[in-house]
C-alpha positions, -999 to +999 in steps of 0.1 A: -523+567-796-511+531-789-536+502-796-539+477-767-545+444-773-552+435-738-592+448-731-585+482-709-617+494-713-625+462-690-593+463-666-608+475-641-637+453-640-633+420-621-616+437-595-640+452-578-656+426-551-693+425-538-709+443-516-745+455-507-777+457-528-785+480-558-822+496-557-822+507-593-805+485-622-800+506-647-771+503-670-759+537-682-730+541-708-705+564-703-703+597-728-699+588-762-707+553-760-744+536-776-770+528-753-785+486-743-812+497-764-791+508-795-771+476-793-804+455-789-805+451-755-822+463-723-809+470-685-831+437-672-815+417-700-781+427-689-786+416-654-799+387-663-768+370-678-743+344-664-714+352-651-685+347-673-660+321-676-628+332-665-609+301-670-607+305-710-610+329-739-603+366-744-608+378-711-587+348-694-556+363-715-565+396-710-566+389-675-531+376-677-517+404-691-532+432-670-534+444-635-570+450-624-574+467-590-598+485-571-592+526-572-592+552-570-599+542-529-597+511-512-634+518-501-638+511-542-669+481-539-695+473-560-726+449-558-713+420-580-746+418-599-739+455-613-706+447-625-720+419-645-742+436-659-716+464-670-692+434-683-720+423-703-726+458-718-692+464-727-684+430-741-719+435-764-702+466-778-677+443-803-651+458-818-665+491-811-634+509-793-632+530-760-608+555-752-586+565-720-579+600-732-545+622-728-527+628-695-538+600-683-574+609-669-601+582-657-625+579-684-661+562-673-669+532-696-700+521-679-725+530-643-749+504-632-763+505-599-730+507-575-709+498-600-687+521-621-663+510-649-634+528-658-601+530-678-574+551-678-545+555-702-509+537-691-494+565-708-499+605-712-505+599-753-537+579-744-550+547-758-578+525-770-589+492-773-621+472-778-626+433-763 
């Protein structure tokens, strides 16, 4: 396994632009992965946050480094609001890590409303890394 420095468990997330409205905002964590409630938090909480800045910080380098994009489609869009809320779940979790498994398959990080977060390994050995 190779440890990433960059965040790929968020890679994939301010890629994805807005579109349409969510009905349900829930924020479900993919397998593996703690619950809002078991890291003190709750869906409405989640979707209540600001948006991030992007101009500074962690995720300003990690941006630098990676290459979000939209996939596995270019009919890939998500309602803005549900991405947030995913960010915010996934930057909550700390150092806690998340995996892209072997053979590069697309592992679910986080589903909210439209929105589904992803990462996938950039090699076939698999990797991890936490914000």
């Amino acid at each position: 396994m190779v440890a990433l420095r960059t965040p790929l468990c968020l890679a994939a997330l301010l890629a994805l632009a807005a579109t349409g409205h969510s009905k349900r905002r829930f924020v479900i964590p993919g397998a593996g992965l703690p619950s809002p409630v078991d890291i003190g938090l709750t869906s409405k909480e989640l979707y209540s946050m600001d948006m991030p800045d992007l101009t500074s910080g962690a995720l300003a380098e990690g941006l630098k480094k990676s290459r979000p994009r939209c996939g596995p489609s270019n009919h890939s869009y998500a309602d803005t609001r549900d991405i947030l809320a995913c960010y915010h779940y996934l930057d909550r979790l700390g150092n806690r890590t998340c995996k892209a498994t072997e053979n590069m398959a697309v592992v679910p990080f986080c589903y909210a409303g439209s929105a589904q977060i992803s990462g996938q390994a950039l090699d076939s050995r698999g990797s991890f890394s936490y914000w």
